[in-house]
C-alpha positions as CSV (number, residue, x, y, z in Angstrom):
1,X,45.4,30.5,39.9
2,X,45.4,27.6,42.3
3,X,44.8,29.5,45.2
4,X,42.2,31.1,43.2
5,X,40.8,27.4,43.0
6,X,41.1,26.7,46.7
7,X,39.1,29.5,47.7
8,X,36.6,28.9,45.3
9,X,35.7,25.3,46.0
10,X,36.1,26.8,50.4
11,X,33.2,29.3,49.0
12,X,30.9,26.7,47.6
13,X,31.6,24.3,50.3
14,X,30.7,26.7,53.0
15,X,27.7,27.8,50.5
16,X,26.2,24.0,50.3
17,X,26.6,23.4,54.5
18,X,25.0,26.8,54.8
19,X,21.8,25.9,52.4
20,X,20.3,24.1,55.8
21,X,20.5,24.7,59.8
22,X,22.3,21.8,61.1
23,X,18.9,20.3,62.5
24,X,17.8,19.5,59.2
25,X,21.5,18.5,57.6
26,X,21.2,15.8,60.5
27,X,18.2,14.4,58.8
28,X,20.3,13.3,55.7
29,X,22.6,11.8,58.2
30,X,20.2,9.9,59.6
31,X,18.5,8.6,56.3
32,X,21.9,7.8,54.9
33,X,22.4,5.5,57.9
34,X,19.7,3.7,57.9
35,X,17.9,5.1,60.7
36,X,14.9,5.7,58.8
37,X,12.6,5.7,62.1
38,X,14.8,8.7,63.4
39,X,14.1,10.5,60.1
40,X,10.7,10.5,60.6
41,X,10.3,11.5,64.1
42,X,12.9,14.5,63.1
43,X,10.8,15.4,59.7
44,X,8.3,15.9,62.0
45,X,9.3,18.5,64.8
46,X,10.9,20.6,62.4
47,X,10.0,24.3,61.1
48,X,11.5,25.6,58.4
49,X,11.7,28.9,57.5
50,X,13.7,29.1,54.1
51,X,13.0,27.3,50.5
52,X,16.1,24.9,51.0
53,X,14.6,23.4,54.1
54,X,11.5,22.8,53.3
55,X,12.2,21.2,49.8
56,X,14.4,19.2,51.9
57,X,11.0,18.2,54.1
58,X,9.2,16.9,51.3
59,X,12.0,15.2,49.6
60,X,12.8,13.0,52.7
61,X,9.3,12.6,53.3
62,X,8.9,11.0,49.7
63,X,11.4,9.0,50.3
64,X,9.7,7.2,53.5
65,X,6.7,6.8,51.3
66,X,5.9,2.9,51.2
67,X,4.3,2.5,47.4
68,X,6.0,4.2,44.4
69,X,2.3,6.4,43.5
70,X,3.2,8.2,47.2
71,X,6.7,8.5,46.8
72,X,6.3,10.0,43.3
73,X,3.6,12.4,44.4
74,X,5.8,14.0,46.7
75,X,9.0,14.2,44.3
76,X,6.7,15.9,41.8
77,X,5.2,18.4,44.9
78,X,8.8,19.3,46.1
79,X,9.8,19.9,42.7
80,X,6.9,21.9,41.6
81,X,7.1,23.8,44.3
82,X,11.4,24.3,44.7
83,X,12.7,23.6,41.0
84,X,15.4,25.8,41.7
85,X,16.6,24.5,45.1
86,X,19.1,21.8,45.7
87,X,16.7,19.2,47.4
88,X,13.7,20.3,44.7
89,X,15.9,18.8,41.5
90,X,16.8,15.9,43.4
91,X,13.4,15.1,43.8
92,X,13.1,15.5,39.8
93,X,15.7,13.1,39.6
94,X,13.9,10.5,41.9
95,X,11.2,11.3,39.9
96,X,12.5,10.3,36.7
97,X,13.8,6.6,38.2
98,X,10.3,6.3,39.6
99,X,9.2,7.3,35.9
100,X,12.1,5.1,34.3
101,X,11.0,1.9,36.2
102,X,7.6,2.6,35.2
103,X,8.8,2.5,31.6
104,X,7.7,6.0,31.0
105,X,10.8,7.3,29.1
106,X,9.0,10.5,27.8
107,X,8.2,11.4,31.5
108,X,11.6,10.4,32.8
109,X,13.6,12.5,30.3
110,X,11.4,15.6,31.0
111,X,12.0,15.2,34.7
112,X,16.1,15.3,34.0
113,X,16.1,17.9,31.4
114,X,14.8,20.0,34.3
115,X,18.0,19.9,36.3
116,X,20.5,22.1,36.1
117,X,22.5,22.1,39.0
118,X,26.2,21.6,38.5
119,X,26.1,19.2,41.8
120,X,23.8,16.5,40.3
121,X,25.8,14.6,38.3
122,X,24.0,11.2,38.5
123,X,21.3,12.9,35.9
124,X,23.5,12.2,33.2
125,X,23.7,8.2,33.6
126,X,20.3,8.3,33.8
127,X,19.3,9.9,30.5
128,X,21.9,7.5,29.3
129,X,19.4,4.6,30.0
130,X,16.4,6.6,29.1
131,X,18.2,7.1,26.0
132,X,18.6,3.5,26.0
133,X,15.2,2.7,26.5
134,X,14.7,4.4,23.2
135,X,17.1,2.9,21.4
136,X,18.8,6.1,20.9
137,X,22.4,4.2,21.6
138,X,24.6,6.9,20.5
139,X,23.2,9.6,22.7
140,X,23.0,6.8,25.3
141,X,26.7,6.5,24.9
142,X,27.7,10.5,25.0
143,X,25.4,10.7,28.2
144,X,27.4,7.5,30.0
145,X,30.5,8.9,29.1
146,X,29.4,12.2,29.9
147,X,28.8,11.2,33.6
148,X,31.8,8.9,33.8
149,X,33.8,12.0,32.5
150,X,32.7,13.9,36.0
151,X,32.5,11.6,37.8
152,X,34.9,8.0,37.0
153,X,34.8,6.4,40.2
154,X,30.9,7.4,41.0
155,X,28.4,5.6,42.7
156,X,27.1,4.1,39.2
157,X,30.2,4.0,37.1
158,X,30.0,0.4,37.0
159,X,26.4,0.6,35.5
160,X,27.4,3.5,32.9
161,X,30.4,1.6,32.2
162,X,27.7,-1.8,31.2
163,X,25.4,0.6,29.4
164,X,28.0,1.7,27.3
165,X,29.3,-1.7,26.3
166,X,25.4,-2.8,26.0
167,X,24.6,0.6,23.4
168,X,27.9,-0.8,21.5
169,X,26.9,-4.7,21.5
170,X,23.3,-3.0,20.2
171,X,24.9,-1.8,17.2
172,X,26.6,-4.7,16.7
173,X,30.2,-2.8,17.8
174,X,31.4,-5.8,19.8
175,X,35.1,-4.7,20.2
176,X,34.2,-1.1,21.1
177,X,31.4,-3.2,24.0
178,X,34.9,-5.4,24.9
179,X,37.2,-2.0,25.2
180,X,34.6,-0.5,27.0
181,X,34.3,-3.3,29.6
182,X,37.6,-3.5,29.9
183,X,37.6,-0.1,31.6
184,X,35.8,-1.6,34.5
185,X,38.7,-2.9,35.9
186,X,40.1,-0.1,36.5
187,X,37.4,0.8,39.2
188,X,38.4,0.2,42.7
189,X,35.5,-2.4,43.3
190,X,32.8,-3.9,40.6
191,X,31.2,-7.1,40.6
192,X,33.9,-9.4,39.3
193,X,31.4,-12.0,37.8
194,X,28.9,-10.2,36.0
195,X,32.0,-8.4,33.9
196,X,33.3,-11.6,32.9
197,X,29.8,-12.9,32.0
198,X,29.2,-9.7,29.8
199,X,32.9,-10.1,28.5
200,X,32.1,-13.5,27.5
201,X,29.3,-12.2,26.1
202,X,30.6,-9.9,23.6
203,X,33.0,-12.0,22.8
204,X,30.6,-14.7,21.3
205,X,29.0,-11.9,19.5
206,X,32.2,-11.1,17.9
207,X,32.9,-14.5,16.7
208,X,35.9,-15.2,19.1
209,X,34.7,-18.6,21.1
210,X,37.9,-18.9,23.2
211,X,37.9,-15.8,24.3
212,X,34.5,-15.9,25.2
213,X,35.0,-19.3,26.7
214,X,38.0,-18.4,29.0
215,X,35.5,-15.3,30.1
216,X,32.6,-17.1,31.1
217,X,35.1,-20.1,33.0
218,X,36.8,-17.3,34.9
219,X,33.5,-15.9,35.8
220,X,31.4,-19.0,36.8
221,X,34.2,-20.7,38.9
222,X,33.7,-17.0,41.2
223,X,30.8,-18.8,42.2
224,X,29.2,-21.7,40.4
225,X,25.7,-21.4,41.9
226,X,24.7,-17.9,41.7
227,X,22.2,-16.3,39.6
228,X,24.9,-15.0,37.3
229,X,26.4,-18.9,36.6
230,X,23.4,-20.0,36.0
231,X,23.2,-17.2,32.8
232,X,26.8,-17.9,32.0
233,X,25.7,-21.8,31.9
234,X,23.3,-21.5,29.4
235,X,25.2,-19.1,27.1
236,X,28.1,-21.6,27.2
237,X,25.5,-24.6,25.8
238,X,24.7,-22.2,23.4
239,X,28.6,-21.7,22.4
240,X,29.3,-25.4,22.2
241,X,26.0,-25.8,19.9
242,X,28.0,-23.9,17.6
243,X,31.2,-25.0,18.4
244,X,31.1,-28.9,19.4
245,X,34.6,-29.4,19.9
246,X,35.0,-26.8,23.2
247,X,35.2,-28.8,26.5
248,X,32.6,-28.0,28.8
249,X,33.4,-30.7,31.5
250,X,34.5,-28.1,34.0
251,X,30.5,-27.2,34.7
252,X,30.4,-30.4,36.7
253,X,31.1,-30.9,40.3
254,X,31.7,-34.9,39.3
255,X,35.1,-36.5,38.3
256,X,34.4,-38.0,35.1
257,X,35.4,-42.2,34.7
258,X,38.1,-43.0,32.1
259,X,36.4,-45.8,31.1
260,X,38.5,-47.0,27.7
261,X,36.6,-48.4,24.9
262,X,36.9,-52.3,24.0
263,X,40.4,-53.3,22.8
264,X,39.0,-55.2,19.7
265,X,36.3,-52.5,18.7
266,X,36.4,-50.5,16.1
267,X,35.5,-46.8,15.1
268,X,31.7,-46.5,15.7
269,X,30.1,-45.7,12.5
270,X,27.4,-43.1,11.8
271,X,24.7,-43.1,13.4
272,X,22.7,-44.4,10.5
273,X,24.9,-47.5,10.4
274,X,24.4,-48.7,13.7
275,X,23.5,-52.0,13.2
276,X,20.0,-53.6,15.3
277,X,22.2,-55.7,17.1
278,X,24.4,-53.1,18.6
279,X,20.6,-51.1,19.0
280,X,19.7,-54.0,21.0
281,X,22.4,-54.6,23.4
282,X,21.5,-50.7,24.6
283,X,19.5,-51.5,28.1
284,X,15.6,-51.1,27.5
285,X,13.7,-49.1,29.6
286,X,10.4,-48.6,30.3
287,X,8.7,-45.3,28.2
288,X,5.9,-45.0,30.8
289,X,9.0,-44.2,33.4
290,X,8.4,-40.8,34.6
291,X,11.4,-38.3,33.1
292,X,12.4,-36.9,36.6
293,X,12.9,-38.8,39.7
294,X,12.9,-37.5,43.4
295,X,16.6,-38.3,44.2
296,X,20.1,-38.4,42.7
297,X,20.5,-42.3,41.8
298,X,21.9,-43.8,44.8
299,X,24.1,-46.2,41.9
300,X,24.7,-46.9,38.6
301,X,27.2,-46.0,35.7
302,X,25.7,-43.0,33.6
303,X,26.3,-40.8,31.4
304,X,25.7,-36.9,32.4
305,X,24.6,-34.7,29.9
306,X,23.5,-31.9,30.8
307,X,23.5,-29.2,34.0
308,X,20.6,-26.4,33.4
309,X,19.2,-23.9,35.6
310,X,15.9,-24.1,33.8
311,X,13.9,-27.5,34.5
312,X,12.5,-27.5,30.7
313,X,15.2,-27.7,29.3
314,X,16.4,-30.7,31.4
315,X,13.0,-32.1,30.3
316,X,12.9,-31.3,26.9
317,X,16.9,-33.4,26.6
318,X,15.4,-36.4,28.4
319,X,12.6,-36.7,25.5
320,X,15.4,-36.3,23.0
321,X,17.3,-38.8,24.4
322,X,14.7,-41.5,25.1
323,X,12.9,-41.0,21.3
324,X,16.9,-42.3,20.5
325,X,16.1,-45.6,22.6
326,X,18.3,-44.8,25.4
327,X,17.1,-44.7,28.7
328,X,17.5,-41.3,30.3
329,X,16.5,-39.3,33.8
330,X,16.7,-36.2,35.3
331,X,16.5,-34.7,39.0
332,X,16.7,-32.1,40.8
333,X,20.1,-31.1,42.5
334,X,20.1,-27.8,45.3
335,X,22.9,-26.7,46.6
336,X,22.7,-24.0,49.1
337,X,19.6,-23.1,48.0
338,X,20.5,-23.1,44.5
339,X,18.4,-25.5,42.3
340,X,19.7,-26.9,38.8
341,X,18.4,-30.1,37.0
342,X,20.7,-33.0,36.0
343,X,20.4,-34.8,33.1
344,X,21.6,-38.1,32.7
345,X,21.7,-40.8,30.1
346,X,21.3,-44.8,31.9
347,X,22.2,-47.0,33.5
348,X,24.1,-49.0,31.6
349,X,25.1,-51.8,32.7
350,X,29.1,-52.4,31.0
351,X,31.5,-49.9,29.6
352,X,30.9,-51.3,26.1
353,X,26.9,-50.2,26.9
354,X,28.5,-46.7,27.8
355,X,30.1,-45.7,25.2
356,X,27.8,-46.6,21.9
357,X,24.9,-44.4,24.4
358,X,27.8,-41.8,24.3
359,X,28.3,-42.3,20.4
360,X,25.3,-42.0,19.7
361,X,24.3,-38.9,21.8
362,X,27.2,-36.8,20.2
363,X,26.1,-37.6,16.8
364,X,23.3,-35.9,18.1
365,X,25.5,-33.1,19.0
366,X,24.7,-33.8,23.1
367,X,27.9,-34.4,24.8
368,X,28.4,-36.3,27.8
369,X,30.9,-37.8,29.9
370,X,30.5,-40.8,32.4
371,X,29.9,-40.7,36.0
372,X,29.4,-43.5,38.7
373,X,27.4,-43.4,42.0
């Protein structure tokens, strides 16, 4: 039987090289390296004289095309005109991407339906996300697997391995979306940050805030100022809107200041029962002061509360901290290109001054923590 096997996969091997001359199996050489001027010149000088080849002409050509309208044209001709070659259905599956990024999922799944060769694999991840699209999750789900049954190291394994755990979070399945991204790690490479973010993600959904929290830490200290962070960042303010008590301080490149509290004070009352006097010895500020300045302060003790990758939402904390009488800034910070907006709460000008600003922000559910330039 194995030898049966052998010979069988020698046959279809030999049958696949032999579906092209060699002059035009070098032009999916070229194209796969990058050498897309070669490709050209090549697609033009050559003659073909057998189906194969000259679906394999117009699907390369396609694929040089500069707008999407050209490049789908010529998928559609090769495919019309080859169905039943190799290089004709996978111009019906470029097709359908061209169709799926176009958002038309009818078109898309017509386009896949139409292939039937045993060597195209790939078209079963991507009626997964037509399927998707239409909010079909279970037949999203048997197409994923489907693919990642054939194929479980694939070029898009990762991405059926997310689309499964997405179908599940849809339908509100969070520890099947957590299993299911848990099987990413098994993959030889995948992008280590965006599973933790999506781990941390399910997590929340599922009601489980630590696990969720030690997700989305392990993923934004990978790399604190990448797209990804800055998504992970804003679900975490989300988590500790729900959760007050979790400790957010290591989103912040500064050391917070242990600054202790008076040794005669005691507990700080609601916020209702602050008396005028303490109200008072809060420094005043100006209202007409603009709510973002140019420039990191150059000194001061403040209070940060906040770190956002969106600049309204920095703006929209300073207002809500200055109607409370506390004088407040924000400004922008880039880091290697990377732009987020600090918030901070000051200056204040002692330690006592400090800490009845930080009082009263946290019975406003914004926490902060001190910092000195």
């Amino acid at each position: 039987m194995r030898k049966l096997l052998i010979l069988f996969v020698l046959a279809l091997t030999f049958e696949l090289c032999a579906d092209v001359r060699k002059d035009f199996a070098k032009v999916e050489e070229l194209y796969n390296s990058g050498k897309l001027d070669e490709v050209a010149d090549k697609l033009s000088r050559l003659k073909s004289n057998r189906d194969e080849e000259q679906a394999l002409l117009l699907y390369y050509s396609a694929l040089l095309h500069k707008t999407k309208a050209q490049a789908l044209e010529g998928f559609l001709s090769a495919a019309q005109e080859f169905p039943k070659t190799h290089y004709g259905q996978l111009a019906m599956l470029e097709a359908a991407k061209i169709y799926i990024l176009e958002r038309e999922i009818p078109q898309a799944q017509a386009q896949l339906r139409r292939i039937s060769s045993a060597r195209i694999i790939e078209r079963f991840y991507w009626l997964a996300v037509t399927f998707y699209w239409l909010e079909d999750y279970p037949s999203a789900i048997a197409n994923a697997e489907n693919y990642l049954r054939l194929s479980p190291a694939g070029r898009v394994s990762e991405s059926a391995l997310h689309l499964v755990a997405d179908s599940y979070i849809a339908q509100n399945k969070y520890q099947s979306a957590i299993s299911s991204l848990h099987k990413i790690k098994r993959l030889p490479e995948y992008d280590q940050q965006y599973y933790y973010y999506r781990l941390g993600y399910a997590n929340e959904l599922g009601g489980d805030s630590g696990a969720a929290l030690r997700a989305y830490r392990t993923g934004y200290e990978l790399d604190k100022y990448s797209q990804v962070a800055f998504n992970i960042e804003e679900r975490l303010f989300a988590l500790r809107s729900r959760a007050p008590a979790l400790d957010l301080s290591f989103l912040y490149p500064y050391t917070p200041l242990d600054i202790a509290a008076s040794q005669d004070s005691t507990a700080t009352p609601a916020i209702e029962a602050i008396p005028d006097s303490l109200r008072i010895a809060l420094p005043q500020f100006d209202s007409s002061t603009p709510l973002k300045v140019s420039f990191q302060p150059a000194q001061g003790s403040f209070l940060q509360a906040g770190r956002f990758s969106v600049e309204s939402n920095a703006n929209r904390l300073v207002s809500n901290i200055r109607e409370m009488k506390i004088p407040a800034l924000y400004y922008e910070d880039d880091y290697e290109g990377h732009k987020t907006w600090v918030v901070l709460a000051g200056p204040f000008d002692s330690a006592a001054q400090s800490n009845l600003a930080k009082e009263i922000l946290s019975k406003s559910d914004i926490h902060s923590f001190a910092v000195q330039y």
